[in-house]
DSSP file (Angstrom, degrees, kcal/mol; ACC not computed):
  #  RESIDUE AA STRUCTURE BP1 BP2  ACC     N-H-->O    O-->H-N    N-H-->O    O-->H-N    TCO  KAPPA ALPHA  PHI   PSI    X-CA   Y-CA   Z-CA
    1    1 A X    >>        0   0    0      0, 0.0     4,-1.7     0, 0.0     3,-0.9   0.000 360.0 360.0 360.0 -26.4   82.7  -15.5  -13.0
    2    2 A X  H 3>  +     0   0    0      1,-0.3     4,-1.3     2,-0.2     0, 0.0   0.695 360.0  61.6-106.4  11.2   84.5  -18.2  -11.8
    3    3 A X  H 3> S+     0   0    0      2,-0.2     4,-0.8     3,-0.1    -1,-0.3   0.306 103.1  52.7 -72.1   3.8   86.8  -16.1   -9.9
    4    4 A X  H <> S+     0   0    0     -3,-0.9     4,-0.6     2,-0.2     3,-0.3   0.914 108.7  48.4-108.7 -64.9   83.8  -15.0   -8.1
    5    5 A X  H >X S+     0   0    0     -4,-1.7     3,-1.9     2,-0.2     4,-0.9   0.793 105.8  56.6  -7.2 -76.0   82.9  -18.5   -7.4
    6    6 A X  H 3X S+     0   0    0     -4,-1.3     4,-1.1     1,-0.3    -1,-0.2   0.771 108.5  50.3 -33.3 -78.1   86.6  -19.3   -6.1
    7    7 A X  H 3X S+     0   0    0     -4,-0.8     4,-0.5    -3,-0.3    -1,-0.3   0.467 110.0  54.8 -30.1 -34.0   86.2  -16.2   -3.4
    8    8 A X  H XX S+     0   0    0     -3,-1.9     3,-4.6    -4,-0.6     4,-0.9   0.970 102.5  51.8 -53.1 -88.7   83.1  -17.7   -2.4
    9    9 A X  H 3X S+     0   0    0     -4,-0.9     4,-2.8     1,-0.4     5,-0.3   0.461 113.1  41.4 -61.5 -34.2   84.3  -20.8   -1.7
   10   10 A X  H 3X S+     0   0    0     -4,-1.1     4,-1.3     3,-0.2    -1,-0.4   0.784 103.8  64.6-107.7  14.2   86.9  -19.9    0.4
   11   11 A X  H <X S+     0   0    0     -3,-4.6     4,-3.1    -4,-0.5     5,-0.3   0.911 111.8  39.4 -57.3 -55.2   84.9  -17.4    2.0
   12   12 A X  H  X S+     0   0    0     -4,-0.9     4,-5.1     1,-0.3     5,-0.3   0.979 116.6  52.5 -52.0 -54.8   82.7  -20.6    3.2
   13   13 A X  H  X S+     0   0    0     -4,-2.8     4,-1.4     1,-0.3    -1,-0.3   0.930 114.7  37.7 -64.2 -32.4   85.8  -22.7    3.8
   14   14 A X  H  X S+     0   0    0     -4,-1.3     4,-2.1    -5,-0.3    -1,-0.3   0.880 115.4  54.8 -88.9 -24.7   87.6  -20.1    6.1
   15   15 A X  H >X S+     0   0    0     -4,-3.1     4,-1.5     2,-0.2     3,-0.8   0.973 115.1  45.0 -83.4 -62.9   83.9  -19.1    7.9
   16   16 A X  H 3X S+     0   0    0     -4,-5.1     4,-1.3    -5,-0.3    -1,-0.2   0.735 116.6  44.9 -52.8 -18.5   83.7  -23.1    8.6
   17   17 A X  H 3X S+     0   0    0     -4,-1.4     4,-0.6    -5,-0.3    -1,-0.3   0.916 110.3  48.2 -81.7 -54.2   87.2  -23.1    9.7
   18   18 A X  H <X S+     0   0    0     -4,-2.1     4,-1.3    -3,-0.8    -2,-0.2   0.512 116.6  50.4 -96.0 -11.5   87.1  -20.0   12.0
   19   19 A X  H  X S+     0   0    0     -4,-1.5     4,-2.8    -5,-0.2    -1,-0.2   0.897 107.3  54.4 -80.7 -41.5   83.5  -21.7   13.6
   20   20 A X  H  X S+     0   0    0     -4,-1.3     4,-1.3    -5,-0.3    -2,-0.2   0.558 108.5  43.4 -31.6 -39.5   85.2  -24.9   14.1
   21   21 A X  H  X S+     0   0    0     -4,-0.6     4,-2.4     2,-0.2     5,-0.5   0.880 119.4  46.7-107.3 -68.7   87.8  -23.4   16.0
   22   22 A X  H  X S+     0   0    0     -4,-1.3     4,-1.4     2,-0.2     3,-0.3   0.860 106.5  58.5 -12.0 -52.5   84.9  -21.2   17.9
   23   23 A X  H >X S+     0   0    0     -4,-2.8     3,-2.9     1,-0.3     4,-2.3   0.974 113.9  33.8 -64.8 -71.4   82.9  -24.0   18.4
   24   24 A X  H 3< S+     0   0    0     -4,-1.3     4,-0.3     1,-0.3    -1,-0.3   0.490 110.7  61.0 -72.1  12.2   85.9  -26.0   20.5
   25   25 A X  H 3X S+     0   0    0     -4,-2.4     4,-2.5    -3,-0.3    -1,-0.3   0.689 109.5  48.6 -73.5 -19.3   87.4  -22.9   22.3
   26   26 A X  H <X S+     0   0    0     -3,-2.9     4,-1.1    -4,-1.4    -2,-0.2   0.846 109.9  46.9 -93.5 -35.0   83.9  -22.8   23.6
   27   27 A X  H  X S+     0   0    0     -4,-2.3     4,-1.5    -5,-0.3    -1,-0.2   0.757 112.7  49.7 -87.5 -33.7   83.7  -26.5   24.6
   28   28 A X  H >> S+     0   0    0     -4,-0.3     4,-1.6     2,-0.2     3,-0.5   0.952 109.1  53.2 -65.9 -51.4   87.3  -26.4   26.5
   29   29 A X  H 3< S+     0   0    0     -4,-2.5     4,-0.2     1,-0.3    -2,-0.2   0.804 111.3  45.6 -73.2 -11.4   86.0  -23.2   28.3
   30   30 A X  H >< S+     0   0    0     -4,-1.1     3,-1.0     2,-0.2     4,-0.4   0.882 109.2  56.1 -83.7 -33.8   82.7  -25.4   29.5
   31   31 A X  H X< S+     0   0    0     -4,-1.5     3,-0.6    -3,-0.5    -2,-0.2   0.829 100.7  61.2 -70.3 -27.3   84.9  -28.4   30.5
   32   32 A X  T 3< S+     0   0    0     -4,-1.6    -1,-0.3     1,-0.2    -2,-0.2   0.634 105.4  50.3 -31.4 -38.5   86.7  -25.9   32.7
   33   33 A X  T <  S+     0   0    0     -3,-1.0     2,-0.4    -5,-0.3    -2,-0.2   0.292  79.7 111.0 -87.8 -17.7   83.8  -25.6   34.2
   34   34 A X    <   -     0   0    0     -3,-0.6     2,-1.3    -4,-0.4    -3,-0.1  -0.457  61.0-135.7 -64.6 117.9   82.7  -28.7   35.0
   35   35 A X        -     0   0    0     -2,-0.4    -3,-0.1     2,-0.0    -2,-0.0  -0.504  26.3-167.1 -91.3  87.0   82.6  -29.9   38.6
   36   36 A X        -     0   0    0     -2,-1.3     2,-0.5     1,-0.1     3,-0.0  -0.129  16.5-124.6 -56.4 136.4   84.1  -33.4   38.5
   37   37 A X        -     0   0    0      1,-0.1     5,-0.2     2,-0.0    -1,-0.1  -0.855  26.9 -95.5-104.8 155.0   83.6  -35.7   41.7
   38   38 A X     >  -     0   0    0     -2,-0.5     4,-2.1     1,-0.2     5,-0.2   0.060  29.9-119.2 -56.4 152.1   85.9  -37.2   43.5
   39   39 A X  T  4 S+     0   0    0      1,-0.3     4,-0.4     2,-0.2    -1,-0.2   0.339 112.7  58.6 -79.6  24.9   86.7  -40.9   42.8
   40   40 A X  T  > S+     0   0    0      3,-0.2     4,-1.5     2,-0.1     5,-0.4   0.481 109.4  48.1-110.0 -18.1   85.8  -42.2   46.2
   41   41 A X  H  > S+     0   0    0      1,-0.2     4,-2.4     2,-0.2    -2,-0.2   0.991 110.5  48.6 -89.7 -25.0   82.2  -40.7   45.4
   42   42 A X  H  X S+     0   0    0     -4,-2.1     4,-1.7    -5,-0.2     5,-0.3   0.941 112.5  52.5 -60.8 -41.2   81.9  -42.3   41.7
   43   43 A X  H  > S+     0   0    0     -4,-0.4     4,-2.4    -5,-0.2    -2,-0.2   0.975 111.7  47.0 -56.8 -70.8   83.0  -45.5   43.6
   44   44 A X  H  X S+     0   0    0     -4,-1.5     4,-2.0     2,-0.2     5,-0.2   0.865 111.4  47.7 -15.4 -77.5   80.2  -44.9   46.0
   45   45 A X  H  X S+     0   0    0     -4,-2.4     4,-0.6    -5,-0.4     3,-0.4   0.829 109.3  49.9 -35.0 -79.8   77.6  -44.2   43.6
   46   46 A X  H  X>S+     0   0    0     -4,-1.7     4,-2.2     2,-0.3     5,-0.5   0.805 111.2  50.7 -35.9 -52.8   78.2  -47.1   41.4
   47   47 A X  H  X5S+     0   0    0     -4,-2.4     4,-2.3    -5,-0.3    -2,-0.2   0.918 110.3  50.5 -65.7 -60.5   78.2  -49.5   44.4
   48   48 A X  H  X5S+     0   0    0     -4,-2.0     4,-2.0    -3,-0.4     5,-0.4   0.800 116.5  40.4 -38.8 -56.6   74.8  -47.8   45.5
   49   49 A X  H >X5S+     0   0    0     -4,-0.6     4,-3.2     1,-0.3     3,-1.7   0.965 114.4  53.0 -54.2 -64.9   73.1  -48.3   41.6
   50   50 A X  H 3X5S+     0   0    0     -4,-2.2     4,-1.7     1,-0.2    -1,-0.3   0.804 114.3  42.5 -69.7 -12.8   74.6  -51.6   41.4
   51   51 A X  H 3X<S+     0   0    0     -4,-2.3     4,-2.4    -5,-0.5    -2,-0.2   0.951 112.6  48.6 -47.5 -47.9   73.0  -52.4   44.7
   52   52 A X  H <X S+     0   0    0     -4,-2.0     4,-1.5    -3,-1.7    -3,-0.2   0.981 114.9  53.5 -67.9 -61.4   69.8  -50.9   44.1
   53   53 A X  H  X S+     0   0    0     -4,-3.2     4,-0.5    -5,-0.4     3,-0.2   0.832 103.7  48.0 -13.6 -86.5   70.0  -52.9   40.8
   54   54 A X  H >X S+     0   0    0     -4,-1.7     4,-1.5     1,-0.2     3,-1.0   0.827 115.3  57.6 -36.4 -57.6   70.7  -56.3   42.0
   55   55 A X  H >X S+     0   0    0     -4,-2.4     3,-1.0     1,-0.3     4,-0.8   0.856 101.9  45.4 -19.0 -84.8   67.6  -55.4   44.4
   56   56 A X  H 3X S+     0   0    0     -4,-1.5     4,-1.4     1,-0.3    -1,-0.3   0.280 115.6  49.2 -92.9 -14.4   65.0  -54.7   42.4
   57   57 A X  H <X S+     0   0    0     -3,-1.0     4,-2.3    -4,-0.5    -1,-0.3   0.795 102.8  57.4 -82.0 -40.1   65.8  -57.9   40.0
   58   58 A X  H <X S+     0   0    0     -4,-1.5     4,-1.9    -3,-1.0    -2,-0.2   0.896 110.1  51.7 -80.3 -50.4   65.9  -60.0   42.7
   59   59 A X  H >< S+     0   0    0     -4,-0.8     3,-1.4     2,-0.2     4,-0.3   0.876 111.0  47.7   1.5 -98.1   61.9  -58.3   43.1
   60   60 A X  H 3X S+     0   0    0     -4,-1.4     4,-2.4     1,-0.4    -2,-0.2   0.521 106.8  55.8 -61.0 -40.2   61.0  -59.0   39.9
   61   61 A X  H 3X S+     0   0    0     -4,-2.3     4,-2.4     1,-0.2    -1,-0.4   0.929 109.0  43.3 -13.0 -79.8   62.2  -62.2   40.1
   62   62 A X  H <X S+     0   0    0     -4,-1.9     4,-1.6    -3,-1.4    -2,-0.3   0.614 108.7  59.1 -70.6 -27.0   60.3  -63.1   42.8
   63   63 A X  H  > S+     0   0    0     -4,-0.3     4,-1.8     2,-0.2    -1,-0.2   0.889 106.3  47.8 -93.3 -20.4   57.4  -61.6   41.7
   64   64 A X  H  X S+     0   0    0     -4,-2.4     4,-1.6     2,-0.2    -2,-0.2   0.748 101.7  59.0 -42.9 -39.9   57.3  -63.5   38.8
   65   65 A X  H >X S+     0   0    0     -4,-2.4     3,-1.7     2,-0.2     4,-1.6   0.995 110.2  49.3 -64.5 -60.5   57.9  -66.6   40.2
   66   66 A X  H 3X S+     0   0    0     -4,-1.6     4,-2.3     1,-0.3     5,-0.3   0.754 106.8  48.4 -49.4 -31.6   54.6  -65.9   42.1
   67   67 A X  H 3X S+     0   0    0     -4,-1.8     4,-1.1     1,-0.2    -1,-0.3   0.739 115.7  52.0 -89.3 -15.2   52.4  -64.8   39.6
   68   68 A X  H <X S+     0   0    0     -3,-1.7     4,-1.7    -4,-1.6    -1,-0.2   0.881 112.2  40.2 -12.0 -72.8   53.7  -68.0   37.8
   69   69 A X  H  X S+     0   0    0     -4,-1.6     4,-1.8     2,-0.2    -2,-0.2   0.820 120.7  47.1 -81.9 -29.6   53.1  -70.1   40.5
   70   70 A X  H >X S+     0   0    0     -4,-2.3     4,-1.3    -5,-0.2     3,-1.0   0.960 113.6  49.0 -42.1 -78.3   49.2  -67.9   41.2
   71   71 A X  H 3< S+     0   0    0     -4,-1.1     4,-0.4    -5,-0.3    -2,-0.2   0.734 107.6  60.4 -49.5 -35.9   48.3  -68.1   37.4
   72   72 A X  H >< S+     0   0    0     -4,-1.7     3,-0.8     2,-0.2    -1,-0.3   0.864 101.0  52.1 -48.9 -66.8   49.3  -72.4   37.7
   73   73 A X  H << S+     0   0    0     -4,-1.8    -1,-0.2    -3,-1.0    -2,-0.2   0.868 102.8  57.8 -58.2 -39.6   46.6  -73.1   40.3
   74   74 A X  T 3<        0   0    0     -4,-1.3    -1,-0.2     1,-0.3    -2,-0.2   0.734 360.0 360.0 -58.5 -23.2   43.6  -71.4   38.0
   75   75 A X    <         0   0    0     -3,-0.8    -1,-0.3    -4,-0.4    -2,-0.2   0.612 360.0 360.0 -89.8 360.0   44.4  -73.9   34.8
């Protein structure tokens, strides 16, 4: 019986081993696959976010301050 076990167990170990292996032949062949962009357009991008970023704070900012300075006059 506990030879039976034994045979199990590395039935399990070798099926996790031989998926494992699956798993990342399968994840190299999708990174293969992958269309990377050039670094002048990741530079690009990023300066566009962190513009839009900076923007939109600057906003909020400013709209705070008003509703601040609104909400002030009513007390």
């Amino acid at each position: 019986m506990s030879t039976e076990k034994k045979v199990q167990a590395d039935t399990k170990t070798t099926s996790f081993k031989d998926s494992m292996i699956t798993y990342f032949k399968g994840v190299k062949a999708e990174w293969s696959k992958v269309s990377w962009p050039t670094r002048r357009q990741v530079i690009v991008e990023t300066g566009v976010v962190l513009v839009v970023v900076t923007f939109f704070t600057i906003v909020i900012f400013l709209m705070d301050k008003f509703f601040i300075f609104v909400l002030g006059l009513i007390k």
